[in-house]
C-alpha positions, 0 to 999 in steps of 0.5 A, a space after each residue: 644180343 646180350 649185354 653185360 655192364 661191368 667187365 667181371 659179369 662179361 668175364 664171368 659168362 665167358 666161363 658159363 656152360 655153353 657156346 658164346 660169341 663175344 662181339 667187340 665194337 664201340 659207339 664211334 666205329 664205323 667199321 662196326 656199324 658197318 656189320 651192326 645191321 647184319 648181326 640179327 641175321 648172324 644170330 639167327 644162323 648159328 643158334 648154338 652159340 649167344 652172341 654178346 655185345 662188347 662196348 670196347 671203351 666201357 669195357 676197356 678191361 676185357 678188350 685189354 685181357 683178351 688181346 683186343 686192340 682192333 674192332 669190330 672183333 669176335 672171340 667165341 667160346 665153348 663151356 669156358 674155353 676160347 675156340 676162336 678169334 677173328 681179331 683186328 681192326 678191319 671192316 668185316 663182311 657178314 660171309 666174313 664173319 660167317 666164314 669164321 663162325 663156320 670154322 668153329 664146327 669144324 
């Protein structure tokens, strides 16, 4: 999974040719350590789309332009435009988070 320092390097790959995935969580989330083990085999099933990390507090900025006050979330895009969002502060399974990445190929 990449990872991008300043909030203007991850804004700018959102809008980069192709499909991204930009994944929200934070250090001290365990709802988002719940999903972190099973992200390597997310990746590995939906190699279309690269998949970006999102520390929440070191990029508070981009969580704050994109809407997103609950973590662990997804935003996904495709050649710059957003195609989807699972957004909110829930625990998500990986079928949940499979399901999601389903209905962006739809």
């Amino acid at each position: 999974m990449k990872q991008f320092k300043s909030d203007a390097e991850i804004m700018a790959e959102t809008k980069t040719p192709g499909k991204k995935v930009l994944f929200f969580s934070a250090g001290w989330c365990s709802d988002c350590a719940f999903i972190k083990p099973a992200m390597p085999d997310i990746e590995a099933e939906y190699p279309d789309y690269e998949f970006i990390a999102v520390d929440r507090d070191e990029n508070i900025e981009v969580a704050q332009d994109m809407a997103v006050f609950g973590i662990p979330s997804f935003i996904a895009f495709d050649n710059g435009k957003e195609i989807g969002r699972f957004v909110n502060k829930d625990r998500k399974t990986k079928q949940q988070v499979e399901s999601f990445m389903n209905g962006l190929n739809a």
